[in-house]
DRENKOL-721128 format. One line per field, with one value per residue (C-alpha): residue number from 1; x, y, z. Coordinates in nm, 3 decimals, always signed. Layout:
N
seq c(NUM|...)
px c(X|...)
py c(Y|...)
pz c(Z|...)
This chain:
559
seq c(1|2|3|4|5|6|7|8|9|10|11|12|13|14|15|16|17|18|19|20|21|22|23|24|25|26|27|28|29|30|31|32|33|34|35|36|37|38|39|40|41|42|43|44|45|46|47|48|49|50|51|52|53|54|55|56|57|58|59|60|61|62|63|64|65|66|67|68|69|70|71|72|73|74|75|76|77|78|79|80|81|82|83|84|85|86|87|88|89|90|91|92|93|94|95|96|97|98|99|100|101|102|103|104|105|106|107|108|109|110|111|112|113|114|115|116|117|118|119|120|121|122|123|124|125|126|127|128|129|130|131|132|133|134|135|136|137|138|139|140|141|142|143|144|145|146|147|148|149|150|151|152|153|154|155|156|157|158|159|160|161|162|163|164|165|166|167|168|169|170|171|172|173|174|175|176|177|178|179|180|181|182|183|184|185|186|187|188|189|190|191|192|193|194|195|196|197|198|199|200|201|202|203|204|205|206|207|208|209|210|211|212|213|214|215|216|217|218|219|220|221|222|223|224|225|226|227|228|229|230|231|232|233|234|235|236|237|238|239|240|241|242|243|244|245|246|247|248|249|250|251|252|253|254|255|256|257|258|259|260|261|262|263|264|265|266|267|268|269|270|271|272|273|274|275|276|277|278|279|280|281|282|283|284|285|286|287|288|289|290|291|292|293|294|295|296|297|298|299|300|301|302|303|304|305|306|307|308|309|310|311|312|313|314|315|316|317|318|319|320|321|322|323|324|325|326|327|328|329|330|331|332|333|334|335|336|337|338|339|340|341|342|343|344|345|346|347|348|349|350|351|352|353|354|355|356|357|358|359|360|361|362|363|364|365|366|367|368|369|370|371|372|373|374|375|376|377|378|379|380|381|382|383|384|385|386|387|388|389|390|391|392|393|394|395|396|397|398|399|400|401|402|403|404|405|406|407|408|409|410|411|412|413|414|415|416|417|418|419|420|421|422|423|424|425|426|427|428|429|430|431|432|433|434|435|436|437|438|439|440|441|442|443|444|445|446|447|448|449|450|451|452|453|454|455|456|457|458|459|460|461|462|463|464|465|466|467|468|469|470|471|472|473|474|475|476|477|478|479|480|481|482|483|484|485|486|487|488|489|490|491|492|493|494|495|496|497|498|499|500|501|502|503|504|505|506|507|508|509|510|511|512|513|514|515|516|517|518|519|520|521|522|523|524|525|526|527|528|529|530|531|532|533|534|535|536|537|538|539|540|541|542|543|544|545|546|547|548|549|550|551|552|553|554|555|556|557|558|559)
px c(-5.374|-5.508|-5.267|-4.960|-5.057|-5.101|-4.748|-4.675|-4.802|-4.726|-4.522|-4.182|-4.144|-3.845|-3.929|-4.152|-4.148|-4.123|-4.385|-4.440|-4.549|-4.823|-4.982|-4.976|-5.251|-5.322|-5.261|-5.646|-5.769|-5.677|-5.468|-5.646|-5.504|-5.422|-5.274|-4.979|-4.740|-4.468|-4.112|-3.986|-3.622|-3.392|-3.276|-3.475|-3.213|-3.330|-3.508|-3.723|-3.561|-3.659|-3.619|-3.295|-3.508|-3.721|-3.357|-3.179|-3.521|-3.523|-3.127|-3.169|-3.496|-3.302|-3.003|-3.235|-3.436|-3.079|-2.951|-3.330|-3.260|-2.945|-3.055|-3.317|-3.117|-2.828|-3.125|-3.018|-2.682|-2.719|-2.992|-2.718|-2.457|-2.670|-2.748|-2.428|-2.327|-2.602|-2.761|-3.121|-3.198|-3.513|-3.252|-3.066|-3.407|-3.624|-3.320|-3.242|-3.629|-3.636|-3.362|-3.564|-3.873|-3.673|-3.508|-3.837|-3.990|-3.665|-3.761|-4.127|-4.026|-3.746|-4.055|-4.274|-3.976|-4.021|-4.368|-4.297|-4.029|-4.243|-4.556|-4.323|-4.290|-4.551|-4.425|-4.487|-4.835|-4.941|-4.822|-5.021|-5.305|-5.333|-5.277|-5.600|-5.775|-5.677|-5.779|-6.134|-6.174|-5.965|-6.123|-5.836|-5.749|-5.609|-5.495|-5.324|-5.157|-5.047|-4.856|-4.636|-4.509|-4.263|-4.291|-4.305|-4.513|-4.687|-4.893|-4.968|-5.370|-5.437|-5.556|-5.605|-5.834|-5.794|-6.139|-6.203|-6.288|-6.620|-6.513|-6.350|-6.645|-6.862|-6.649|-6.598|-6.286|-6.084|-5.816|-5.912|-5.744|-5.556|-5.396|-5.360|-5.321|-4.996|-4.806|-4.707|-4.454|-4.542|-4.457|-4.105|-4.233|-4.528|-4.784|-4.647|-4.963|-5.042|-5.104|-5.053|-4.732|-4.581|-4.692|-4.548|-4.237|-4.193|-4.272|-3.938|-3.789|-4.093|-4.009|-3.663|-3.740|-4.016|-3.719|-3.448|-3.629|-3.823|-3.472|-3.163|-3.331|-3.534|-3.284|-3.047|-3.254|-3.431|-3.155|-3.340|-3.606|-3.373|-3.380|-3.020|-3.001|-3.268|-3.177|-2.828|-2.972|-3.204|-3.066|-3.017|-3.409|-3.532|-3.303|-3.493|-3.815|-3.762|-3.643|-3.938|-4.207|-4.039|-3.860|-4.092|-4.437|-4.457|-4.779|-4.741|-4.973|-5.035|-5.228|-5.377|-5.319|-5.496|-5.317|-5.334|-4.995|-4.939|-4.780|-4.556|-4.601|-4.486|-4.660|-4.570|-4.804|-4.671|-5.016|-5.019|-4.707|-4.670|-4.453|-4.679|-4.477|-4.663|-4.996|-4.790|-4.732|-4.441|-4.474|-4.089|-4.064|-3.682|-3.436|-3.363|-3.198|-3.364|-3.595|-3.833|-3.651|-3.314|-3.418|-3.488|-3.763|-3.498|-3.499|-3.844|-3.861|-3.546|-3.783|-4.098|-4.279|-4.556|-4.420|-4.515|-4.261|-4.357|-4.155|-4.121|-4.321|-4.109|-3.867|-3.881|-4.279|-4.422|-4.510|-4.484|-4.229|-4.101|-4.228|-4.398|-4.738|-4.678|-4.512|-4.788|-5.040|-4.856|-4.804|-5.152|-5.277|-5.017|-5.195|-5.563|-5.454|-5.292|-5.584|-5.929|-5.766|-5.477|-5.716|-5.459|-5.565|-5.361|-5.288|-5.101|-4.898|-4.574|-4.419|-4.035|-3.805|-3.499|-3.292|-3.538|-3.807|-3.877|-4.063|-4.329|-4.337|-4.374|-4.678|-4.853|-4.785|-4.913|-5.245|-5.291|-5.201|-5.334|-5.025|-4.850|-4.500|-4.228|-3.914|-3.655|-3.341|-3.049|-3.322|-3.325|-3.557|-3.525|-3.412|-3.299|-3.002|-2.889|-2.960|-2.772|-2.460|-2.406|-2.512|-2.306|-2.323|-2.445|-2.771|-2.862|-3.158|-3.306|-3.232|-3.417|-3.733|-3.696|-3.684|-4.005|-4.210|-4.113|-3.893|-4.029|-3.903|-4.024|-4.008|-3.967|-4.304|-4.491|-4.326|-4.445|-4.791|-4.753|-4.785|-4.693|-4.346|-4.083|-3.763|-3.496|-3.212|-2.880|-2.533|-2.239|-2.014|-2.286|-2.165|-2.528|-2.728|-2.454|-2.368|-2.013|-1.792|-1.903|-1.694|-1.854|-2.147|-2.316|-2.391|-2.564|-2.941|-3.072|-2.975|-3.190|-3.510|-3.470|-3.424|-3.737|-3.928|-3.796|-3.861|-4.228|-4.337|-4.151|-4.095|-4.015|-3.792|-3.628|-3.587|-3.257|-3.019|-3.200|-3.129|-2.778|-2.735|-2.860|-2.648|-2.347|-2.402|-2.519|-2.124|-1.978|-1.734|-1.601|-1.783|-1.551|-1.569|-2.011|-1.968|-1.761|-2.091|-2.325|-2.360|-2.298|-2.688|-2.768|-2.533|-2.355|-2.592|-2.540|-2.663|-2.857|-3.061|-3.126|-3.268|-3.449|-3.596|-3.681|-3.900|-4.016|-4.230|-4.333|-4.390|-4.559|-4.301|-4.053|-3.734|-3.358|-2.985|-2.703|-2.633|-2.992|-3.169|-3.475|-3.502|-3.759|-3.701|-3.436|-3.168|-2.812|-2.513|-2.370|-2.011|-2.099|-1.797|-1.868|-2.141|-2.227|-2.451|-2.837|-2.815|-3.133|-3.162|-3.468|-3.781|-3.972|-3.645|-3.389|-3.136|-2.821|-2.546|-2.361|-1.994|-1.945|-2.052|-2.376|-2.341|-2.204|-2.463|-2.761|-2.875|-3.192|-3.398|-3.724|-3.954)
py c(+6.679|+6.370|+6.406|+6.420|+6.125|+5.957|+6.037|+5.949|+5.609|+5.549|+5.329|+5.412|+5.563|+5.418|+5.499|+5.759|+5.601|+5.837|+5.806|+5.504|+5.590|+5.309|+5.579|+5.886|+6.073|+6.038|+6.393|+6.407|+6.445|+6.726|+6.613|+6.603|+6.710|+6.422|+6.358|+6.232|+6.451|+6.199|+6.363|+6.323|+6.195|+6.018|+5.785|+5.532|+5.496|+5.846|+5.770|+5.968|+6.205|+6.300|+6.592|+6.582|+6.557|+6.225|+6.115|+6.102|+5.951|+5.682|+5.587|+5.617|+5.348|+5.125|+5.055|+5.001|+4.719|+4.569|+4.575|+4.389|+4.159|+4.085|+4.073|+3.802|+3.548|+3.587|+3.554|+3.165|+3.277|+3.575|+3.443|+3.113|+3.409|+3.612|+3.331|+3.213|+3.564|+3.572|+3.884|+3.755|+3.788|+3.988|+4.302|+4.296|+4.260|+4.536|+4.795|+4.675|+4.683|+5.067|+5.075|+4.925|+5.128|+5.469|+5.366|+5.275|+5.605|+5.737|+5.528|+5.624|+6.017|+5.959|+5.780|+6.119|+6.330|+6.131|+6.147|+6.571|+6.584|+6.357|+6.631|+6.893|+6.720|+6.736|+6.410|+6.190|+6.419|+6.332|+5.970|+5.916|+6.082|+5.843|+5.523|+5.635|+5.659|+5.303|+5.200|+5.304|+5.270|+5.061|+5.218|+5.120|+5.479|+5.497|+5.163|+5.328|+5.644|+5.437|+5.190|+5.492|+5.446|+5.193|+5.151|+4.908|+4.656|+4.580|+4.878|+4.805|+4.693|+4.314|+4.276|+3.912|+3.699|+3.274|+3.270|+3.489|+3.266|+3.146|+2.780|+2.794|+2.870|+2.637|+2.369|+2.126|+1.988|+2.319|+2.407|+2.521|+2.799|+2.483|+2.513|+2.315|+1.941|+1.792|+1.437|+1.309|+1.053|+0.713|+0.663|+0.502|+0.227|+0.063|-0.145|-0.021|+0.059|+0.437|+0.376|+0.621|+0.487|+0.544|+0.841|+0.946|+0.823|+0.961|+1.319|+1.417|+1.365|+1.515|+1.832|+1.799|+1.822|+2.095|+2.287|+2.234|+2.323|+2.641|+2.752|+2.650|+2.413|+2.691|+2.943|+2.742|+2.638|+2.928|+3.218|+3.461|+3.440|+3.637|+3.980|+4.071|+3.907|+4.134|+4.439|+4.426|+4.313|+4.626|+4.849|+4.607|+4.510|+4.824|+4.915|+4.523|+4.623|+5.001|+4.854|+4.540|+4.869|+5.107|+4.929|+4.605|+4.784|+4.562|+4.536|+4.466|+4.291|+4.169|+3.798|+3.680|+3.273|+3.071|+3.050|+3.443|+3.479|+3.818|+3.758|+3.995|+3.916|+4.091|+4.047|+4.154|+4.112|+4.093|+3.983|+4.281|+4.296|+4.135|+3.834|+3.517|+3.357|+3.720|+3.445|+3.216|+3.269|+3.166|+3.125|+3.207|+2.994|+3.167|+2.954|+2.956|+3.292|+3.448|+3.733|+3.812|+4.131|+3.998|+3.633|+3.410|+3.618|+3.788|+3.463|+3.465|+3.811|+3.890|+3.572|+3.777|+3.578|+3.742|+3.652|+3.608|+3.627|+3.584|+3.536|+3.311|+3.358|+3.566|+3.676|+4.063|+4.221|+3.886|+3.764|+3.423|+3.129|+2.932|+2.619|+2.342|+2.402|+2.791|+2.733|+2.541|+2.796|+3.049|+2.878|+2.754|+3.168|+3.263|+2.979|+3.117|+3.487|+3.388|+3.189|+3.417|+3.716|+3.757|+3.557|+3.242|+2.921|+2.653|+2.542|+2.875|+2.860|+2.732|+2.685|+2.795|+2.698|+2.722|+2.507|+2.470|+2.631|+2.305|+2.202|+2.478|+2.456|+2.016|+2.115|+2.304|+2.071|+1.819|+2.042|+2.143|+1.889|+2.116|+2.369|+2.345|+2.228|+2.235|+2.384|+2.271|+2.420|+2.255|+2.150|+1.752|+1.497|+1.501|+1.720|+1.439|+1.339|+1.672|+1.754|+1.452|+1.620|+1.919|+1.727|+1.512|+1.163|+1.086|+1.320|+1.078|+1.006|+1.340|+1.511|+1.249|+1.258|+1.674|+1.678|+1.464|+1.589|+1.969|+2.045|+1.733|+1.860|+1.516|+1.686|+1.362|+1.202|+1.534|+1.560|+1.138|+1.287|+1.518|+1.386|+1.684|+1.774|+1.827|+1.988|+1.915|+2.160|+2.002|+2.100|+1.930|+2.087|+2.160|+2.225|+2.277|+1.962|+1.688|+1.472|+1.461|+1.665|+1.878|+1.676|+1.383|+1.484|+1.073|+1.249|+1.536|+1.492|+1.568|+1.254|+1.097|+1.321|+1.242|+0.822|+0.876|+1.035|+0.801|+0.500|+0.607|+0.691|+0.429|+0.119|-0.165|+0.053|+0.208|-0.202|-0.322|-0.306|+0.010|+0.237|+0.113|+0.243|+0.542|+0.598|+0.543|+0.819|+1.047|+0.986|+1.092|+1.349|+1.498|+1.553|+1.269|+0.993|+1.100|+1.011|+0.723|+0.569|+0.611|+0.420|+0.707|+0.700|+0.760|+1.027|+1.136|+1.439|+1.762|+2.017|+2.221|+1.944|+1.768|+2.073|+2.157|+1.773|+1.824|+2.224|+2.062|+1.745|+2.092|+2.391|+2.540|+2.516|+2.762|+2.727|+2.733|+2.902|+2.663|+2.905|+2.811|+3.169|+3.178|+3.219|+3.404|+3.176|+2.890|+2.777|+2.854|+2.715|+2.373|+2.566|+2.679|+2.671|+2.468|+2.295|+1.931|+1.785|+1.653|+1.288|+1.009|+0.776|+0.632|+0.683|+1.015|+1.140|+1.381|+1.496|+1.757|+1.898|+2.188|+2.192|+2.457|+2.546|+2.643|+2.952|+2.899|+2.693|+2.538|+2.181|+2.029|+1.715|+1.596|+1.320)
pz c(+1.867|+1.710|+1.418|+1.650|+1.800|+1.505|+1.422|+1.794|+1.713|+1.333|+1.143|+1.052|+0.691|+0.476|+0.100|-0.101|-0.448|-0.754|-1.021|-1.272|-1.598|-1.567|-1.280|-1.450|-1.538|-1.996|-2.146|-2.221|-1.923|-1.692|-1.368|-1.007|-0.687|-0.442|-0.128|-0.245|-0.456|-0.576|-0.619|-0.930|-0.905|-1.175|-0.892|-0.753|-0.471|-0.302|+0.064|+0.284|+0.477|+0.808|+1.052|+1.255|+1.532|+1.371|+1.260|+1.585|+1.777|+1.544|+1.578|+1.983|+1.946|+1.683|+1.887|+2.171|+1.943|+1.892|+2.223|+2.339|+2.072|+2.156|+2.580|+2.464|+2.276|+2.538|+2.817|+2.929|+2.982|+3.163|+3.411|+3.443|+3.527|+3.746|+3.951|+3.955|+4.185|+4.360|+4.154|+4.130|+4.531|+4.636|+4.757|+4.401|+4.183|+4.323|+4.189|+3.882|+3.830|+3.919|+3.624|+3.386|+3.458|+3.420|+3.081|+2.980|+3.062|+2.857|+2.574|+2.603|+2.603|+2.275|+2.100|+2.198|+2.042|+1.761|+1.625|+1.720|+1.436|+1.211|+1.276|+1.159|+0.841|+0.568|+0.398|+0.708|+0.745|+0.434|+0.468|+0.755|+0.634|+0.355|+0.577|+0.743|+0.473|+0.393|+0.682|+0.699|+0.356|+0.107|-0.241|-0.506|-0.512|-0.156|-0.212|-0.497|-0.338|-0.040|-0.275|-0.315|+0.013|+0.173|+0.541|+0.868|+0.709|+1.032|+0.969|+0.608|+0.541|+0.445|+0.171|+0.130|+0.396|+0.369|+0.448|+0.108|-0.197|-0.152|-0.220|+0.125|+0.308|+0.162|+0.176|+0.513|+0.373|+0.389|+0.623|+0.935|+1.144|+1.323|+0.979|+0.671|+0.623|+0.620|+0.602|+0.942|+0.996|+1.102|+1.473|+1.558|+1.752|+1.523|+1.712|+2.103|+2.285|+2.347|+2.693|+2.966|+3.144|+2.810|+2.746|+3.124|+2.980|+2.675|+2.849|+2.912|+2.573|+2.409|+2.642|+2.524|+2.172|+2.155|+2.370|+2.072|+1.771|+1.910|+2.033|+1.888|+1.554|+1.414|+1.419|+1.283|+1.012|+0.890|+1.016|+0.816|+1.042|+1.319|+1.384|+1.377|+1.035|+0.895|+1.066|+0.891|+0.532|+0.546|+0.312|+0.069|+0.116|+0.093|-0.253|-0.369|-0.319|-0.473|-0.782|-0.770|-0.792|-0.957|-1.233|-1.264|-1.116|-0.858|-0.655|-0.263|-0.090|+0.267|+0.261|+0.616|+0.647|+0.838|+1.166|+1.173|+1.034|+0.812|+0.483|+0.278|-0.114|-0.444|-0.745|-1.117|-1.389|-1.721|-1.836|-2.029|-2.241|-2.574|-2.438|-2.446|-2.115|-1.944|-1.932|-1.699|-1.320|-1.169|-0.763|-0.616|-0.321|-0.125|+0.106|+0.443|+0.443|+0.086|+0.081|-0.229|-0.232|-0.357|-0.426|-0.703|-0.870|-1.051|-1.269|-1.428|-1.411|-1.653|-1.871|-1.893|-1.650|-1.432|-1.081|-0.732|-0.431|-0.103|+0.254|+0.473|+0.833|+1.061|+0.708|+0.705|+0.636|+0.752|+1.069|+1.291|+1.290|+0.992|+1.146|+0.867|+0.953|+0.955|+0.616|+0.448|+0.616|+0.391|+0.102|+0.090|+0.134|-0.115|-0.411|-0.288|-0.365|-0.699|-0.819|-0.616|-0.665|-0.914|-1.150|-1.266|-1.334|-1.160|-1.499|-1.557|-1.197|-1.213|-0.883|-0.841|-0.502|-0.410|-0.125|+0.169|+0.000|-0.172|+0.098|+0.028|-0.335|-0.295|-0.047|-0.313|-0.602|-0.348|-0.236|-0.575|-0.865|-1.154|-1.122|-1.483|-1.295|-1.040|-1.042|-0.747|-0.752|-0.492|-0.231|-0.099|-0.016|+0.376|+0.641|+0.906|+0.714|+0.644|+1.020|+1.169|+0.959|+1.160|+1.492|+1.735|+1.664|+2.013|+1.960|+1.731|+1.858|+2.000|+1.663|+1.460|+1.692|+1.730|+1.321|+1.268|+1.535|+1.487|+1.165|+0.920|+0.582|+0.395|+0.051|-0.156|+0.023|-0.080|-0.450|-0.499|-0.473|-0.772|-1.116|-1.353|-1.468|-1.217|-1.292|-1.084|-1.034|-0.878|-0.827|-0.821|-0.536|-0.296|+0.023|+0.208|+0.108|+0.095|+0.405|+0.363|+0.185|-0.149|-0.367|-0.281|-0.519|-0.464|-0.118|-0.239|-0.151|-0.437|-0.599|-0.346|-0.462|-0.787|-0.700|-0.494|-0.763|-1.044|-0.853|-0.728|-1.092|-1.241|-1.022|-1.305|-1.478|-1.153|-1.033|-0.903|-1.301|-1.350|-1.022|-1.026|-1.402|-1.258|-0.993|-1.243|-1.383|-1.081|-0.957|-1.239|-1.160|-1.459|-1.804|-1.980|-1.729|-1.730|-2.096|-2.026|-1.827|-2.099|-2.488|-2.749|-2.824|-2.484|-2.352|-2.696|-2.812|-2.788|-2.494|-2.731|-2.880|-2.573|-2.396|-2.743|-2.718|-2.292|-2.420|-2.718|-2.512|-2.266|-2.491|-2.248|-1.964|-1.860|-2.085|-1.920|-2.029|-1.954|-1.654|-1.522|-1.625|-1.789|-2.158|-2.376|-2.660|-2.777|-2.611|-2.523|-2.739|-2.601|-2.543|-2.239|-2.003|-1.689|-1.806|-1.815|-2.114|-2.023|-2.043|-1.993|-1.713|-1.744|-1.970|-1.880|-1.666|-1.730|-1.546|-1.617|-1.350|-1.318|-1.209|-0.940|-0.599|-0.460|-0.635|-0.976|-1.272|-1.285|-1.366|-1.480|-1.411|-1.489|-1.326)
């Protein structure tokens, strides 16, 4: 009886993994009965298959999950409706609520139906058997057979605690479950006195704005973080993380952050191969919309790079909101477990982001100013401009103060603070981060990181004849008239030599292809189609463009 209400009560089962070589048993030594028997497929793409009965629960509960989801976000307007005709009177509520409770008792008995065709299975028996056992215990060997397994993450063990290393608890100075520390913006009005009439005053629009970005700002800033979103990328996250363990023996792992958050990671170690780049980490920070599962981690992985990918709060296996604070919280777990448990040296973490995940990645260079560098692919240097874009001009002024009190992406502030190498990744017809139109690449804001940068770490260079040489060539918008703006010593060599010149002051330091994938050794040939050459704008700084959209090339920069 216990066991069916275990299966009652259990997690939903998406994946049994077939065997990796690196588990099986050596020849020499004679093989061990376990709980788990893995099947042995040649597909990697084969999924657990339940009972018809377990099958046709599980569809009845999923469109219910969708049709709740899709109840709460239309909520506002269907209460606004309702009241409208009169529906939410004492005589019209007390029915509908009899409605509710009976589809709930429906619900209740289809869930019941549910764990009976998942008792009749011996694969979901022996599944839960072994989550148990985790549970109570978490030897590495159950920790072991329940890596097998893919299922609702919710029910997976953590296996990570902030509060782990020993530095953290002897320390004063560390973060605190309020969270970690982060930059705040100076207030709009210096020198006005805090008093309370003006606090009184500035009530409503502080009401206003926590309204906006826990509503409509969050959502449309990090859409991945809604549930409609994820439900229909599924299948394509599941087939992700099948081929992360089977193909790359991938290790998941669920890290607790301060703020009680739960947070999905993947972690391959290529410590062990003969590739000498195995010895570096690389930390895969996603966008606003990426997943570990089909992100960038593809990009130091096809390199040889051990790698770490991790999602945002609220993205898929983790939980929470994708607010800053949650998002350094993470981040700052994410380093810990790399570093207390993984066993890198900060000097061997290189941190990788992508669009609005530089935000993330410029925290931990910021926290932690050992890391060997940081890698920013088409992210920006400030969120309000990039906000004030896709907002009415007369909202002005409640998206400004709703972005610094809620959403404050101040990237540029938190990469100033960091003084190792920085490469910066920009592209040319970007239609996300530029203000105006993509071909309009002078509005793209990552020229605006990299002025930031340039002129923090080098202010007499970066004076008034230097940022405007600068910005010369930033507007170039065609490979000729870019070499029109520079002498032939400056701009004149050849891709190859100047990326050979940018790995050989790094030799440590990931290396790039022209199309912005990472390379095991030398470079790619300076024909590259679409390409533009590396050029030098000021001493210490390089930057290099692709021409294409969002999608297409890479390009480089260094502060």
């Amino acid at each position: 009886m216990a066991k069916l209400l275990s299966c009652v009560l259990g997690p939903r089962l998406y994946k049994i993994y077939r065997e990796r070589d690196s588990e099986r048993a050596p020849a020499s030594v004679p093989e061990t009965p376990t709980a788990v028997t893995a099947p042995h497929s040649s597909s990697w793409d084969t999924y657990y298959q339940p009972r018809a009965l377990e099958k046709h629960a599980d569809s009845i509960l999923a469109l219910a999950s969708v049709f709740w989801s899709i109840s709460y976000y239309s909520s506002p307007f269907a209460f606004f409706y309702l009241y409208r005709k009169g529906y939410l009177s004492l005589s019209k509520v007390v029915p509908f609520s009899h409605y509710a409770g009976t589809l709930l008792l429906l619900l209740a008995g289809v869930a019941c139906l549910r764990g009976i065709g998942r008792w009749t299975n011996p694969q979901y028996r022996q599944f839960i058997t072994i989550l148990e056992a985790t549970h109570r215990n978490q030897s590495s060997e159950n920790k072991r057979q329940l890596a097998n397994y893919n299922f609702d993450f919710r029910s997976w063990p953590v296996d990570f605690h902030w509060e782990e290393p020993s530095s953290r608890k002897e320390s004063r100075g560390g973060p605190s479950r309020r969270g970690v520390a982060l930059l705040r913006p100076e207030p709009l009005h210096r020198g006005t006195a805090d008093t309370l009439l003006n606090r009184v005053k500035k009530l409503p629009c502080q009401i206003t704005s926590y309204l906006v970005a826990h509503t409509l700002g969050r959502r449309m800033l990090y859409p991945g973080s809604v549930y409609l979103l994820q439900k229909a990328l599924m299948p394509v996250l599941l087939q992700g993380q099948a081929r992360l363990v089977e193909e790359c023996n991938g290790r998941r792992a669920k890290l607790l952050a301060c703020d009680g958050n739960e947070i999905d990671t993947m972690f391959v170690d290529r410590r062990g191969t003969a590739e000498p780049q195995g010895q570096k980490l690389v930390i895969c920070c996603e966008g606003n919309a990426g997943f570990y599962e089909v992100g960038c981690v593809s990009t130091p992985l096809e390199a040889g790079y051990s790698v770490l990918g991790w999602n945002h709060p609220g993205f898929a296996g983790s939980t929470g909101v994708p607010f800053p604070q949650n998002e350094a919280n993470a981040m700052d777990v994410v380093v810990q477990f790399a570093i207390y448990r993984l066993g890198f040296q900060p000097q061997d973490i290189i941190i990788y982001a992508w669009s609005i995940g530089g935000f993330t990645a410029t925290w931990a260079a910021m926290s932690y100013p050992d890391v060997s560098a940081v890698i920013l692919d088409a992210s920006f240097d400030d969120l309000v401009p990039l906000a004030l874009k896709v907002m009415p001009d007369s909202w002005r002024g409640l998206v400004t103060r709703t972005v610094r009190q809620h959403l404050n992406l101040n990237n540029a502030e938190q990469l100033c603070r960091y003084q190792g190498p920085v490469l910066l990744i920009r592209r040319t017809k970007d239609e996300i981060i530029t203000t105006t139109v993509p071909e309009d690449i002078m509005s793209n804001r990552g020229n605006d990181l990299l002025l930031k940068l340039l002129q923090h770490r080098y202010p007499r260079v970066m004076a008034e004849e230097g940022l405007q040489v600068v910005r010369q060539w930033l507007e170039a918008s065609s490979q000729l008239e870019e070499g029109e703006k520079g002498s032939s010593e400056a701009w004149g060599r050849t891709q190859q030599g100047q990326v050979a010149d940018w790995l050989s002051s790094f030799p440590n330091q990931p290396q790039f292809t022209a199309d912005g994938r990472w390379k095991r050794t030398g470079v790619c040939p300076s024909s590259a189609p679409t390409r533009q050459n590396m050029g030098l704008t000021s001493p210490g700084a390089w930057v290099r463009r692709s021409w294409g959209r969002r999608g297409d090339g890479k390009s480089l920069g260094r502060g």
